[in-house]
Each structure stands twice: as structure tokens, then as C-alpha cells.
PDBQT receptor file of N, H, CA, C and O in Angstrom, charges set to zero:
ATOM      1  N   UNK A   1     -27.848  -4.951  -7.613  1.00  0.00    +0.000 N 
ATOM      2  CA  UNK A   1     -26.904  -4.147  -6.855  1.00  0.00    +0.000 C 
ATOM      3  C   UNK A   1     -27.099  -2.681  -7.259  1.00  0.00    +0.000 C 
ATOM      4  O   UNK A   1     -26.776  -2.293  -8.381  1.00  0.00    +0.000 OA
ATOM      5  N   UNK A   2     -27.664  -1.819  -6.276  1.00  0.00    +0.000 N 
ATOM      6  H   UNK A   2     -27.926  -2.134  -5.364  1.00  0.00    +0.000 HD
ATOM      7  CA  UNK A   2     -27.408  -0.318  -7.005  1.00  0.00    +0.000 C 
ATOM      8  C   UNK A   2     -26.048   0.682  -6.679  1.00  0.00    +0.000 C 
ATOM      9  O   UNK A   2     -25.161   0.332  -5.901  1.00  0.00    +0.000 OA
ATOM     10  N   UNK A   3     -26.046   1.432  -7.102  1.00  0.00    +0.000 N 
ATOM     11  H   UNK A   3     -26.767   1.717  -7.734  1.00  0.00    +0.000 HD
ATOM     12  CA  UNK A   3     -24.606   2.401  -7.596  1.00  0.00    +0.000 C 
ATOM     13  C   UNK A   3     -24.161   2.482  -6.124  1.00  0.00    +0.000 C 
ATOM     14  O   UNK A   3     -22.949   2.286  -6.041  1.00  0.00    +0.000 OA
ATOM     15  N   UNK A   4     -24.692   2.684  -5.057  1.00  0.00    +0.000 N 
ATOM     16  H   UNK A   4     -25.677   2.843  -5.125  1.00  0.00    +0.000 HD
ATOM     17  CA  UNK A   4     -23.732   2.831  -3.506  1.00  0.00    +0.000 C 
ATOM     18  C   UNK A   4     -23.237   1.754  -3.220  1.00  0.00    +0.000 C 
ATOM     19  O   UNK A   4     -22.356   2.018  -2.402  1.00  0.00    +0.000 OA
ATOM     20  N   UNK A   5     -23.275   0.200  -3.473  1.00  0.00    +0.000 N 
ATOM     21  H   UNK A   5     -23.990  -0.014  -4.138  1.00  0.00    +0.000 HD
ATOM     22  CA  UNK A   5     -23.335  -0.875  -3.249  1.00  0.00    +0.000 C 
ATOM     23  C   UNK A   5     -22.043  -1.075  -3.978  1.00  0.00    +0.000 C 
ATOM     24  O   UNK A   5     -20.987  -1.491  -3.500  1.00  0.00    +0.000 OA
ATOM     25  N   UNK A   6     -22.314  -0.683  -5.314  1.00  0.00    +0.000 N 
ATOM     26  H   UNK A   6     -23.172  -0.346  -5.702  1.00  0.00    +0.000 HD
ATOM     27  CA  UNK A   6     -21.374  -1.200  -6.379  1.00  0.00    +0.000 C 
ATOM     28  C   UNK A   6     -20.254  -0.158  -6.369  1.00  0.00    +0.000 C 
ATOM     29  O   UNK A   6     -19.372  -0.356  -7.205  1.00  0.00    +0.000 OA
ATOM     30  N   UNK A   7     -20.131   0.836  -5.641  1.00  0.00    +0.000 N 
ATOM     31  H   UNK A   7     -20.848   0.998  -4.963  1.00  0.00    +0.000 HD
ATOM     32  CA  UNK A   7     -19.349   2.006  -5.480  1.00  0.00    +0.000 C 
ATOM     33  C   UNK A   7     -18.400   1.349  -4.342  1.00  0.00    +0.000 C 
ATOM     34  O   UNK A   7     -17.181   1.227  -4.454  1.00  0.00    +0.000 OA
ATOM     35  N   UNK A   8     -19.165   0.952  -3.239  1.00  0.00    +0.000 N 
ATOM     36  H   UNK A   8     -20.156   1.051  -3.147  1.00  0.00    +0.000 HD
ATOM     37  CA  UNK A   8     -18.533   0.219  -1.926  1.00  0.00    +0.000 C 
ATOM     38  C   UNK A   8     -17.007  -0.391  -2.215  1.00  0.00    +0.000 C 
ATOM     39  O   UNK A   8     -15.907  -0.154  -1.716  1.00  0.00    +0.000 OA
ATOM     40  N   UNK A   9     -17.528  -1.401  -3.390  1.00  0.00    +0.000 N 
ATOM     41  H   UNK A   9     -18.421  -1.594  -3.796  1.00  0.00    +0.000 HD
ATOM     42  CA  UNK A   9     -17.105  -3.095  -3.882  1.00  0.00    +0.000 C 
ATOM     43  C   UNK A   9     -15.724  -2.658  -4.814  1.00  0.00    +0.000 C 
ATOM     44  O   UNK A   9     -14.618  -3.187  -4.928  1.00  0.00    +0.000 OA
ATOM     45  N   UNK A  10     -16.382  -1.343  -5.466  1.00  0.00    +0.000 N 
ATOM     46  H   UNK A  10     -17.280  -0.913  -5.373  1.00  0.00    +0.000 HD
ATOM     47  CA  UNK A  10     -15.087  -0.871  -6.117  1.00  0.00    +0.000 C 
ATOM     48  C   UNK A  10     -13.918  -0.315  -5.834  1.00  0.00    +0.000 C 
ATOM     49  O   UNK A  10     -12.879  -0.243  -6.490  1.00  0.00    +0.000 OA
ATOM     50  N   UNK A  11     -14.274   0.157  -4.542  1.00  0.00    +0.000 N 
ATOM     51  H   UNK A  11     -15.118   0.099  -4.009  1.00  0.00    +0.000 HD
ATOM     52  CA  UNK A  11     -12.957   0.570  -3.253  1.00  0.00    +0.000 C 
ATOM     53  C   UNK A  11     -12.134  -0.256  -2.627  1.00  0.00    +0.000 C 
ATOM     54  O   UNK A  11     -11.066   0.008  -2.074  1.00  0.00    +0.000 OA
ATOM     55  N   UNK A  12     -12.855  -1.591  -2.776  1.00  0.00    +0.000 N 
ATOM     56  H   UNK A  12     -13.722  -1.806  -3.225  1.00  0.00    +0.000 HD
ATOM     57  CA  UNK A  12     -11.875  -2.535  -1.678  1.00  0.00    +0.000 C 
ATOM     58  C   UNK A  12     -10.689  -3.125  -2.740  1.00  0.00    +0.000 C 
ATOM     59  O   UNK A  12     -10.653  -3.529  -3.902  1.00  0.00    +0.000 OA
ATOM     60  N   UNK A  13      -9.693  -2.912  -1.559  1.00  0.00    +0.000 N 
ATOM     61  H   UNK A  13      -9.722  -2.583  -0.615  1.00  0.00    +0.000 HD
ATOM     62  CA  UNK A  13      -8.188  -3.645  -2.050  1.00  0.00    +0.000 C 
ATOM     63  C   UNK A  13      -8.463  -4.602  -1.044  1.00  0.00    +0.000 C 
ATOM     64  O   UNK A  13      -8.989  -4.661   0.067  1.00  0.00    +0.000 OA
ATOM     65  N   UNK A  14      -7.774  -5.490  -2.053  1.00  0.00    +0.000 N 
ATOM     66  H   UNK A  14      -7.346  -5.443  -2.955  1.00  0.00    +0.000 HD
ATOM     67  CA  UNK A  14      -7.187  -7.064  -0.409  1.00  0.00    +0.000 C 
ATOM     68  C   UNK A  14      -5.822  -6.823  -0.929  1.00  0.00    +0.000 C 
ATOM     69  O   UNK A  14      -5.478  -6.328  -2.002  1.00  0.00    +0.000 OA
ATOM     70  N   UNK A  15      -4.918  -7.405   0.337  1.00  0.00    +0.000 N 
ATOM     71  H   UNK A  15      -5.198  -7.807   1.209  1.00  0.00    +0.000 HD
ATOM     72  CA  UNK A  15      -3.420  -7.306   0.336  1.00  0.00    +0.000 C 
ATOM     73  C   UNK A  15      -3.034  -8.464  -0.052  1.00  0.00    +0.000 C 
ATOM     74  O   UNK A  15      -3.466  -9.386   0.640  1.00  0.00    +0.000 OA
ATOM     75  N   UNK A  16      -2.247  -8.801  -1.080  1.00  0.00    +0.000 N 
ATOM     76  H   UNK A  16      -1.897  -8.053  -1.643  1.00  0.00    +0.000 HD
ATOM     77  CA  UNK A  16      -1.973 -10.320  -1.376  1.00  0.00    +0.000 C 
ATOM     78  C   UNK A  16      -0.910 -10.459  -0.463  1.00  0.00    +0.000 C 
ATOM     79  O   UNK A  16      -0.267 -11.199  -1.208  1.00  0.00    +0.000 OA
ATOM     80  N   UNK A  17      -0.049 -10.344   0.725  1.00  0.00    +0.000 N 
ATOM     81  H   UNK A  17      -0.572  -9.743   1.330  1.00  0.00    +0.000 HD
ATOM     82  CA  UNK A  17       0.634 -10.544   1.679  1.00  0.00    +0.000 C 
ATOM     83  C   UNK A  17      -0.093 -11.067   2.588  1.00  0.00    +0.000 C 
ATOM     84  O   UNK A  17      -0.114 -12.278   2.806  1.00  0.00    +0.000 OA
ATOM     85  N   UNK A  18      -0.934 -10.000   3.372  1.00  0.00    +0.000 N 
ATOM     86  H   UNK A  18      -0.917  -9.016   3.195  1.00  0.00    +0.000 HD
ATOM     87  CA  UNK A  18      -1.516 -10.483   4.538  1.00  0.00    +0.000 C 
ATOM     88  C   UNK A  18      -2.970 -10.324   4.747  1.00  0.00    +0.000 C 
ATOM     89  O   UNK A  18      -3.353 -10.285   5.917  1.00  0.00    +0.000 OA
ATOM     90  N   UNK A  19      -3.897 -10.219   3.736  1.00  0.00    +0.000 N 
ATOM     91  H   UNK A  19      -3.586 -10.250   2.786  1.00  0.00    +0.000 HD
ATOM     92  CA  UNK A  19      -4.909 -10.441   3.307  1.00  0.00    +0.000 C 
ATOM     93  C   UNK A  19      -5.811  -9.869   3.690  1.00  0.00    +0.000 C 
ATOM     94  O   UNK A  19      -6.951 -10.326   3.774  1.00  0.00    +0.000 OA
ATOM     95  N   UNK A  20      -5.385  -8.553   4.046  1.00  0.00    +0.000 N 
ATOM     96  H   UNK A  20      -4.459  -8.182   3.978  1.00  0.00    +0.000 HD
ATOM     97  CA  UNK A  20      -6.062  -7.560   4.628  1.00  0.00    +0.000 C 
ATOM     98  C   UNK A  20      -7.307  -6.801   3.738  1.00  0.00    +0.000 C 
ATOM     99  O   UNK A  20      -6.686  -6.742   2.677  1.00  0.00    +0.000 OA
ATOM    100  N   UNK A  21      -8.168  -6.394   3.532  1.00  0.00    +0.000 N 
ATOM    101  H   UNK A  21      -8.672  -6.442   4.394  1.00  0.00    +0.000 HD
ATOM    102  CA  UNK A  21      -8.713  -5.594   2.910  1.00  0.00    +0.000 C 
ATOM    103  C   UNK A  21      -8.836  -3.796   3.162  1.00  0.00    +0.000 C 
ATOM    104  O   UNK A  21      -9.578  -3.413   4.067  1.00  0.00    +0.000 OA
ATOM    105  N   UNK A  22      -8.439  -3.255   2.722  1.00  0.00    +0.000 N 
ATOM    106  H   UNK A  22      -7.836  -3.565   1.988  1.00  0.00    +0.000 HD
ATOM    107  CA  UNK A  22      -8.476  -1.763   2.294  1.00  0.00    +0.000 C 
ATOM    108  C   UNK A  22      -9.451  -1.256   2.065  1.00  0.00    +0.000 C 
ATOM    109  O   UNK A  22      -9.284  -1.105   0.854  1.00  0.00    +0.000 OA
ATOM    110  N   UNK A  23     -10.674  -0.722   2.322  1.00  0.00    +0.000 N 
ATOM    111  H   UNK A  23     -10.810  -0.845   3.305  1.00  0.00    +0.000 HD
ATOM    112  CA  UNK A  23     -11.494   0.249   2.004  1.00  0.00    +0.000 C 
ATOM    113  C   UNK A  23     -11.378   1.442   1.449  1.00  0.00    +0.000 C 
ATOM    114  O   UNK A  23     -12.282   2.237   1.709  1.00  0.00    +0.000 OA
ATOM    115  N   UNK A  24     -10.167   1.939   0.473  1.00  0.00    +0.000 N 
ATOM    116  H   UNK A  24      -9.433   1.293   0.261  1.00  0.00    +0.000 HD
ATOM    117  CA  UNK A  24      -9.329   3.330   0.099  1.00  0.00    +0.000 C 
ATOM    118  C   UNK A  24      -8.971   3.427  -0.998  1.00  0.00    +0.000 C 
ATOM    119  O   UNK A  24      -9.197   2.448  -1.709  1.00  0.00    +0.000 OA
ATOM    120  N   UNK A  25      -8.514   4.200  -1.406  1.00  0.00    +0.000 N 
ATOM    121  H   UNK A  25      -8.330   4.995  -0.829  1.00  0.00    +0.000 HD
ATOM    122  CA  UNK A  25      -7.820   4.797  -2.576  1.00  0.00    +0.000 C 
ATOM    123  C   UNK A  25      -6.559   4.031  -2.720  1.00  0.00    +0.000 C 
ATOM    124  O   UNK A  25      -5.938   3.821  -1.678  1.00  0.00    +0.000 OA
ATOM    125  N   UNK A  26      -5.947   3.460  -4.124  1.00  0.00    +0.000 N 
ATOM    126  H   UNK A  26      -6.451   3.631  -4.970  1.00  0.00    +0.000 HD
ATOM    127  CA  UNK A  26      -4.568   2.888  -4.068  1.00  0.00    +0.000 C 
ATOM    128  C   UNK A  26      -3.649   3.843  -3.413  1.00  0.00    +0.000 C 
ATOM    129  O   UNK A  26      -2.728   3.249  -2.850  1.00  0.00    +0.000 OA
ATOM    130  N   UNK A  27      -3.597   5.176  -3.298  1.00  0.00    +0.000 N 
ATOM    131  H   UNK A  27      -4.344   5.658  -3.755  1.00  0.00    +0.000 HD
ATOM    132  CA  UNK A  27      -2.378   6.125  -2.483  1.00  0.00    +0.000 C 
ATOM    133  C   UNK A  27      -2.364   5.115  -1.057  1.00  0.00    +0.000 C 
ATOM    134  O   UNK A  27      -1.341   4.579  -0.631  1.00  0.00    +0.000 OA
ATOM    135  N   UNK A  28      -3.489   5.008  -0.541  1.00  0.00    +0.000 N 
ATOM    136  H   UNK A  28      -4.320   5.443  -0.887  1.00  0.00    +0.000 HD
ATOM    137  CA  UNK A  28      -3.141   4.739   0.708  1.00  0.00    +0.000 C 
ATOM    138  C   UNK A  28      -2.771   2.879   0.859  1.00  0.00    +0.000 C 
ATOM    139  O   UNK A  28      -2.343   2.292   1.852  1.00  0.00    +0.000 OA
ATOM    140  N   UNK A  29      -3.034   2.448  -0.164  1.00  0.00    +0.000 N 
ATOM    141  H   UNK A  29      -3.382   2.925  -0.971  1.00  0.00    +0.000 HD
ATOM    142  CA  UNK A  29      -2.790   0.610  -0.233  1.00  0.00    +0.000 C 
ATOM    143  C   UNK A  29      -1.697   0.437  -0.705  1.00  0.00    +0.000 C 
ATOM    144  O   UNK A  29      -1.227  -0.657  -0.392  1.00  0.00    +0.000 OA
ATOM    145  N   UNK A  30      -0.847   1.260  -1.554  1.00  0.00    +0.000 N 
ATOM    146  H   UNK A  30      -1.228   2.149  -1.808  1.00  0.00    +0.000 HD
ATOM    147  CA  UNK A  30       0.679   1.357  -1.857  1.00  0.00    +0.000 C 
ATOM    148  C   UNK A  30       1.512   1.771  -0.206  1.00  0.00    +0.000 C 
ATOM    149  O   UNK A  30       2.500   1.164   0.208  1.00  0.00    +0.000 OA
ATOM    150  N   UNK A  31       0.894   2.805   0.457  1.00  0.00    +0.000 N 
ATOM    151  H   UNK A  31       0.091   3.298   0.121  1.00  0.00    +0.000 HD
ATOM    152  CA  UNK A  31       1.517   3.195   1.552  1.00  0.00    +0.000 C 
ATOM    153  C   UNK A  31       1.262   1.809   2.481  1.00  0.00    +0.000 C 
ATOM    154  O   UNK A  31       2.202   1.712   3.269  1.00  0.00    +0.000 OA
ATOM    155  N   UNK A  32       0.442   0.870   2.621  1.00  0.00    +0.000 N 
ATOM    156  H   UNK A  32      -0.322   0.948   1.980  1.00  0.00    +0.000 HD
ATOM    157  CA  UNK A  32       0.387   0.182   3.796  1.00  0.00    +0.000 C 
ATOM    158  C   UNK A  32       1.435  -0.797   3.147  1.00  0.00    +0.000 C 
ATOM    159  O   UNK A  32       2.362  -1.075   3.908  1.00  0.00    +0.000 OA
ATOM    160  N   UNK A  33       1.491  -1.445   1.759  1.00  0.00    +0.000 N 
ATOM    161  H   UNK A  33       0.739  -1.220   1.141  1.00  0.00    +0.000 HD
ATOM    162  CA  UNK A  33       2.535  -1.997   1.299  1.00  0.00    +0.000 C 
ATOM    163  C   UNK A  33       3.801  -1.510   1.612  1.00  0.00    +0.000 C 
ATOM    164  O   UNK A  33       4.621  -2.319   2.048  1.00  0.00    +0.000 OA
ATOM    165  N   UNK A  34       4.116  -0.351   1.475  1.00  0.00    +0.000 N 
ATOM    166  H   UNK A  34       3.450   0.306   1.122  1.00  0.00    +0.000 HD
ATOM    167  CA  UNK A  34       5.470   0.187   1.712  1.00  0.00    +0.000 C 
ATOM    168  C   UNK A  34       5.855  -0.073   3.140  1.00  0.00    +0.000 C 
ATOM    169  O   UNK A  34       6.998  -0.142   3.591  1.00  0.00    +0.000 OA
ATOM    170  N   UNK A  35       4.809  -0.195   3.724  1.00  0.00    +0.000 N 
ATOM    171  H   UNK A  35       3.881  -0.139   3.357  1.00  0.00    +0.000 HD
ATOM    172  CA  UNK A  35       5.006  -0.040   5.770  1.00  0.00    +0.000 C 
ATOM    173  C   UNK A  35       4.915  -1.337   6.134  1.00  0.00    +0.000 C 
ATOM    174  O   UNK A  35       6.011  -1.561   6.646  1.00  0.00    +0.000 OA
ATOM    175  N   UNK A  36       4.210  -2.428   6.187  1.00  0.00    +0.000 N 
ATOM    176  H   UNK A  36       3.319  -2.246   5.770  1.00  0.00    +0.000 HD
ATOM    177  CA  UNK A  36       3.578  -3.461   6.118  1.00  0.00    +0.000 C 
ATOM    178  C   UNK A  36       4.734  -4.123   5.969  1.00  0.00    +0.000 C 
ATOM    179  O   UNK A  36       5.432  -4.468   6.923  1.00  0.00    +0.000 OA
ATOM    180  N   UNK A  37       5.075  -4.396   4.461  1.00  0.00    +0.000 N 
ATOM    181  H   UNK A  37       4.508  -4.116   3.686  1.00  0.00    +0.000 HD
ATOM    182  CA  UNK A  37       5.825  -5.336   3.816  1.00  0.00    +0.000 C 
ATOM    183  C   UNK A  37       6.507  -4.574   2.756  1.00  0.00    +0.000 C 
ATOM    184  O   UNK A  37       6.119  -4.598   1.588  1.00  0.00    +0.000 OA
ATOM    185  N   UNK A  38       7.828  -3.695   3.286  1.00  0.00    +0.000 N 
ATOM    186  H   UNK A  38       8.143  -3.676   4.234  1.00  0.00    +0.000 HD
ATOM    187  CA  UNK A  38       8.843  -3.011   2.692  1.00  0.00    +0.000 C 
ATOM    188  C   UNK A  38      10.192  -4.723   1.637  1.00  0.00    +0.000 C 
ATOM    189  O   UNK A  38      11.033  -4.664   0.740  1.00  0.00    +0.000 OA
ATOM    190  N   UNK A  39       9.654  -5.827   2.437  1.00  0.00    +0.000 N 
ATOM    191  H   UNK A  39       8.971  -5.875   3.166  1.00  0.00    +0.000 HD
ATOM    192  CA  UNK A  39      10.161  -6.619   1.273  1.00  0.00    +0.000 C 
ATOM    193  C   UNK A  39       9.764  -7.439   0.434  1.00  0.00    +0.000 C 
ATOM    194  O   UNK A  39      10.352  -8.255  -0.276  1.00  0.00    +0.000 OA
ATOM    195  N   UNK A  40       8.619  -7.136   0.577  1.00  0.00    +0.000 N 
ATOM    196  H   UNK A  40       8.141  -6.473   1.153  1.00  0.00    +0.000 HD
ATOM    197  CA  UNK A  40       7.955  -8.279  -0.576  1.00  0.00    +0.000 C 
ATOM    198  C   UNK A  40       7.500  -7.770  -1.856  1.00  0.00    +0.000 C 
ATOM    199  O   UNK A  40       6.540  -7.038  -1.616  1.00  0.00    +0.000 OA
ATOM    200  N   UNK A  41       7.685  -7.800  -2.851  1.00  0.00    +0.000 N 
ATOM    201  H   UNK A  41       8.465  -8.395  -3.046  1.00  0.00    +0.000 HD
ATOM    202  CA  UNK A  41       7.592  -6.809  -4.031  1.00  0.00    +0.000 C 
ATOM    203  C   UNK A  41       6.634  -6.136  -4.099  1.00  0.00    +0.000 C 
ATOM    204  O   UNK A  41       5.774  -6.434  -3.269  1.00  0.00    +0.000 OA
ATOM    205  N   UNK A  42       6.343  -5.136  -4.906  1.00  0.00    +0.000 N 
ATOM    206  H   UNK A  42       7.042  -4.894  -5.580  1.00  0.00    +0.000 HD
ATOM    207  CA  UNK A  42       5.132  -4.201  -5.124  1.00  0.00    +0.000 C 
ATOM    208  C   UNK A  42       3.890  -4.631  -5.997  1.00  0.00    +0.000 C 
ATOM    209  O   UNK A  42       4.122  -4.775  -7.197  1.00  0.00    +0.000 OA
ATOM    210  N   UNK A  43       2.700  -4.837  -5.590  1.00  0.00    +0.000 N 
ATOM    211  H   UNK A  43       2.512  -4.720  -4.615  1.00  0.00    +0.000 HD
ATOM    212  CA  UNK A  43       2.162  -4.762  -6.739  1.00  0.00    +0.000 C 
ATOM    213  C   UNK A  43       1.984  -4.701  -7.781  1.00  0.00    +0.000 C 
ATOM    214  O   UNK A  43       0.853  -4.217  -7.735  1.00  0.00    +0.000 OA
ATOM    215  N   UNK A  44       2.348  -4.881  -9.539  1.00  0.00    +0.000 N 
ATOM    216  H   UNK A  44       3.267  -5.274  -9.576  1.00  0.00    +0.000 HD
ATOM    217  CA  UNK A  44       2.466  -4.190 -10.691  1.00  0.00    +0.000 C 
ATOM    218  C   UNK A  44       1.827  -2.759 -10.835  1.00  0.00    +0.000 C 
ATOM    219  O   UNK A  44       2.289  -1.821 -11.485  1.00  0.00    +0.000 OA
ATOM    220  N   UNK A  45       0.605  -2.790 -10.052  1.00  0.00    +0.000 N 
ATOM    221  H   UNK A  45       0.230  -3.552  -9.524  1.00  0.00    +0.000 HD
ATOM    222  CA  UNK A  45      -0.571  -1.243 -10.603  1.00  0.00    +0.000 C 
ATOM    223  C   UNK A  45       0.050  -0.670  -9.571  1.00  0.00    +0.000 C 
ATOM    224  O   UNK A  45       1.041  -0.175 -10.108  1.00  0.00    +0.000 OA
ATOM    225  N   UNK A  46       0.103  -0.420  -8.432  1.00  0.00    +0.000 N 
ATOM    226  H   UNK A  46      -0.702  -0.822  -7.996  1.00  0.00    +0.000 HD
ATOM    227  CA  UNK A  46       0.506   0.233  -7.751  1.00  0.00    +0.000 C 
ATOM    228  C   UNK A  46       1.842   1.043  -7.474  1.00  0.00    +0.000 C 
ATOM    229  O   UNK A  46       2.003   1.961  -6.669  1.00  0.00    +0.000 OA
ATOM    230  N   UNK A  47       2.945   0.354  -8.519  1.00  0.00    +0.000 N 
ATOM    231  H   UNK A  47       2.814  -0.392  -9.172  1.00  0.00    +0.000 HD
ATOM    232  CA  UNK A  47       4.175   0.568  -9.276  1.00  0.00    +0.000 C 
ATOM    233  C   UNK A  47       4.390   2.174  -9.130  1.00  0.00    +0.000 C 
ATOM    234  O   UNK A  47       5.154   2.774  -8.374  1.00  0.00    +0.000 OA
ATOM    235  N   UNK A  48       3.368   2.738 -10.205  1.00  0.00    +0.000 N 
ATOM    236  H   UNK A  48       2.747   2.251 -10.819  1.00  0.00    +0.000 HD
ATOM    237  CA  UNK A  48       3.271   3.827 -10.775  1.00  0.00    +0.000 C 
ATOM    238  C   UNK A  48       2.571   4.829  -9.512  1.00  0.00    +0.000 C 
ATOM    239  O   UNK A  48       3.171   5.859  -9.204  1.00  0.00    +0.000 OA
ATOM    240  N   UNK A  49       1.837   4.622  -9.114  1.00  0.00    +0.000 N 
ATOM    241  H   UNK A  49       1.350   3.785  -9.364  1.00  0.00    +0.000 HD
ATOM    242  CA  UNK A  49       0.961   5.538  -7.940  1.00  0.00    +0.000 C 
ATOM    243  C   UNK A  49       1.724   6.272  -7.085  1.00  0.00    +0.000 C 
ATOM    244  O   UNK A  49       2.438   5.581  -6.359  1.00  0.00    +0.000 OA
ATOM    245  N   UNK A  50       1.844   8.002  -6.864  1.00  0.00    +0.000 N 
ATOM    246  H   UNK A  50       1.264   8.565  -7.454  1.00  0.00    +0.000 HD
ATOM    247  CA  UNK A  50       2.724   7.979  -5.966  1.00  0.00    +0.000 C 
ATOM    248  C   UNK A  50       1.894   8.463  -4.565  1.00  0.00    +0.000 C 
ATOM    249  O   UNK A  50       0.864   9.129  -4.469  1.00  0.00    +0.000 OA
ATOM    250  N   UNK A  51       2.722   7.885  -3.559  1.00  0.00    +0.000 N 
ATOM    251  H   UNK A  51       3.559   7.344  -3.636  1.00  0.00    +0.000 HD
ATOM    252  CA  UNK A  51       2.486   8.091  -1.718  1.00  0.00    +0.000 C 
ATOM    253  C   UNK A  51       2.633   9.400  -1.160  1.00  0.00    +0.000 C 
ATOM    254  O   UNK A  51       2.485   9.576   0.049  1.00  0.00    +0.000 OA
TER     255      UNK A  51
């Protein structure tokens, strides 16, 4: 695997709700949580991150 490959792999979030995958930065995978699924708890890491 070289460094663009392994750079890719290190970006993706999956949503443990609806099993979406994220290609982004946690700012923006906390925000689809917040919009998405305002009741299903937060992530632990994403806790701290702010939107």
C-alpha cells in the first residue's frame, strides 16, 4: 500500500447508526451525527471535537 492509498483509508469514518461512510475530517462526522441522529448518543472521540 503506498502513502496516497494509506492516506485515503485513514480518512474514512463509518457511522455506527446508519453505516454510512465519511470520507472527512471528524468536524464534519460529528456534524452529520448531530443532524442525522440528534438521539442516539455521540461517539466517545468525537465528544470533544468542536462543529
Amino acid at each position: 500500500m503506498d502513502q496516497k492509498t494509506a492516506a485515503k483509508a485513514a480518512l474514512v469514518h463509518t457511522c455506527l447508526v446508519c453505516w454510512v461512510s465519511i470520507n472527512t475530517n471528524p468536524k464534519t462526522f460529528k456534524q452529520h451525527s448531530e443532524s442525522k441522529h440528534p438521539k442516539s448518543p455521540m461517539v466517545p472521540v468525537l465528544v470533544d471535537v468542536r462543529a
